[in-house]
C-alpha atoms as an extended CHARMM CRD file, in Angstrom:
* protein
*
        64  EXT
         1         1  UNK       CA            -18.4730000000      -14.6960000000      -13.7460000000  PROA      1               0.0000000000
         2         2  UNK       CA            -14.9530000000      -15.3020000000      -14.6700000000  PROA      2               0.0000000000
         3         3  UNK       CA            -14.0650000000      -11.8320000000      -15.7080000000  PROA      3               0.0000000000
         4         4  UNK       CA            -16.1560000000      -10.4330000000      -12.2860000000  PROA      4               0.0000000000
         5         5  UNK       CA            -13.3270000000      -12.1910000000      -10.5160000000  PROA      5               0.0000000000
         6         6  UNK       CA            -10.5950000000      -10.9000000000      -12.5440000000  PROA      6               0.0000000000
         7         7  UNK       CA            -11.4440000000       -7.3320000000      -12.2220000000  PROA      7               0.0000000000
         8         8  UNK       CA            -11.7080000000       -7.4320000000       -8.5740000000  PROA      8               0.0000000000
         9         9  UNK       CA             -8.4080000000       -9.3650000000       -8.1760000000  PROA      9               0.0000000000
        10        10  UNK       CA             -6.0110000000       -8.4560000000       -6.3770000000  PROA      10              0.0000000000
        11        11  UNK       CA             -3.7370000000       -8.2020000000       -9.1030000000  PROA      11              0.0000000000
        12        12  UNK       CA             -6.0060000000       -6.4000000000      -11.4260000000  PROA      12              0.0000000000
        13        13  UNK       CA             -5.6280000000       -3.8730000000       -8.8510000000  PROA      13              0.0000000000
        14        14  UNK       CA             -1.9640000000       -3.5570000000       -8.8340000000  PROA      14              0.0000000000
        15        15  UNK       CA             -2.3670000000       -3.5650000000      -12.4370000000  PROA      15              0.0000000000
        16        16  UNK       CA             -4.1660000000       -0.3230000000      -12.4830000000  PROA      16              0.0000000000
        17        17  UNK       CA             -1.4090000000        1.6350000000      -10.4050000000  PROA      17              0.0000000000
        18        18  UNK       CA             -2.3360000000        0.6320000000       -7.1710000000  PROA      18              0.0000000000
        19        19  UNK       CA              0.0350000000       -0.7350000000       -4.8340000000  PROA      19              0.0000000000
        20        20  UNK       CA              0.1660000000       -2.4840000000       -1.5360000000  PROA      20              0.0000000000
        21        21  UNK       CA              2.0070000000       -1.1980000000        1.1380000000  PROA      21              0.0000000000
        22        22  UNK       CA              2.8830000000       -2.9920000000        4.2160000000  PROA      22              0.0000000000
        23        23  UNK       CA              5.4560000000       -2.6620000000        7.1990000000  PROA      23              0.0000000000
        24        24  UNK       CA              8.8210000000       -5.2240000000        7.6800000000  PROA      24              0.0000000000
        25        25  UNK       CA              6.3320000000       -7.4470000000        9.8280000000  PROA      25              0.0000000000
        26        26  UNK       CA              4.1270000000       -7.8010000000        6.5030000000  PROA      26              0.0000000000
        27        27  UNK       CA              0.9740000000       -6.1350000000        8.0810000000  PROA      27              0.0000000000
        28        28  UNK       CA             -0.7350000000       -3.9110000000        5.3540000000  PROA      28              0.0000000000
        29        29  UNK       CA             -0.1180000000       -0.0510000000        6.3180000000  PROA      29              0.0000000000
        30        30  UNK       CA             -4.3310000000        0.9270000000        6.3070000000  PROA      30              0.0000000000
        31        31  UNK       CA             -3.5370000000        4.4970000000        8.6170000000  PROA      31              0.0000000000
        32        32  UNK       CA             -1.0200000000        7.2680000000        8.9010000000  PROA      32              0.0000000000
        33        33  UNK       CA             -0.8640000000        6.2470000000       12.5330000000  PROA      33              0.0000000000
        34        34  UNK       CA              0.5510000000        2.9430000000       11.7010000000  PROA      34              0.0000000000
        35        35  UNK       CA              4.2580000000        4.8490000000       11.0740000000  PROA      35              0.0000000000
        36        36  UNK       CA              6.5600000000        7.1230000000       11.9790000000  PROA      36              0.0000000000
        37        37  UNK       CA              9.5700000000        8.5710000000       10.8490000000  PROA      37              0.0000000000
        38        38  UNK       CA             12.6480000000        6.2590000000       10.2080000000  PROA      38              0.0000000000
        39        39  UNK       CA             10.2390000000        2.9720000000        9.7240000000  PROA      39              0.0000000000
        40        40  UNK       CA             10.8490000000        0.7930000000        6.6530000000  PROA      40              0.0000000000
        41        41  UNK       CA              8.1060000000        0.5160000000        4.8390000000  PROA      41              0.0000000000
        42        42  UNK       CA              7.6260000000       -1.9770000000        1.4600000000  PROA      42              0.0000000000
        43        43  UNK       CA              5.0260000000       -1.5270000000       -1.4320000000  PROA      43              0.0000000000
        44        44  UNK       CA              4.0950000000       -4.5910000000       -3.3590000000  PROA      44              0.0000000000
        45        45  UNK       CA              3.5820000000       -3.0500000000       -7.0520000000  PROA      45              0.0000000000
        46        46  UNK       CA              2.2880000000       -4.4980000000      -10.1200000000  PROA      46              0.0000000000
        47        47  UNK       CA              5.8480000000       -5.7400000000      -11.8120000000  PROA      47              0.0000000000
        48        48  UNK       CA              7.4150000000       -6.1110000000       -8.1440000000  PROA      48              0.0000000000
        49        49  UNK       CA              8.5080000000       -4.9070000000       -4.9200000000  PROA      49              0.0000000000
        50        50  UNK       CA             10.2330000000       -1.5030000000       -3.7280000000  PROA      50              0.0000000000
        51        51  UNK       CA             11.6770000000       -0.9160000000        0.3170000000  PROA      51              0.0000000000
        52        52  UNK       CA             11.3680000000        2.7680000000        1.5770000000  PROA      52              0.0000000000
        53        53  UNK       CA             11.9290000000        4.6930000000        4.5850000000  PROA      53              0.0000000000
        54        54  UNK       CA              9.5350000000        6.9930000000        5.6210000000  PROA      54              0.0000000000
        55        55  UNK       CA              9.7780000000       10.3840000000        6.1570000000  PROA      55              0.0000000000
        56        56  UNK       CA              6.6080000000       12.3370000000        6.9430000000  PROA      56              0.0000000000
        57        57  UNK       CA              2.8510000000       12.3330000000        6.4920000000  PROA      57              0.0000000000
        58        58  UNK       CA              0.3270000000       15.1420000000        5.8160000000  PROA      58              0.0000000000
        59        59  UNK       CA             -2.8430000000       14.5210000000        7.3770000000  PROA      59              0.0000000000
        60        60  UNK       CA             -5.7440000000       15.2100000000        5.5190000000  PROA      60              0.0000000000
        61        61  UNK       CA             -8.4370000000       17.1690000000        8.1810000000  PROA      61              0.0000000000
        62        62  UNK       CA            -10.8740000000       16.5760000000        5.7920000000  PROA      62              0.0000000000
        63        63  UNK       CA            -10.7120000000       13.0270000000        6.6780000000  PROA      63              0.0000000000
        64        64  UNK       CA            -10.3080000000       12.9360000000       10.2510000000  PROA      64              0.0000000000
């Protein structure tokens, strides 16, 4: 049961190249339509934390 809960951790996750990314308020970025050019944007990464700004999107039509 032990390792169940360590390989769907959060930071087992990160751990395999995932990452987290939120907006300055914290909320985690789920959508495209949650940004738009110029917004800061963070990503919470395995060994730490990186701040970018964003600059565009491609929407995938495959998924809309």
């Amino acid at each position: 049961m032990v390792e169940t809960l360590h390989v769907v951790s959060p930071l087992a996750t990160l751990n395999r190249g995932y990452s987290i990314v939120t907006a300055t308020s914290g909320d985690i970025l789920r959508s495209h339509t949650s940004v738009t050019k110029g917004d800061e944007i963070n990503a919470k990464l395995a060994d730490g934390d990186c701040s970018f700004q964003f600059l565009w999107k491609h929407v995938n039509p495959d998924l809309q």
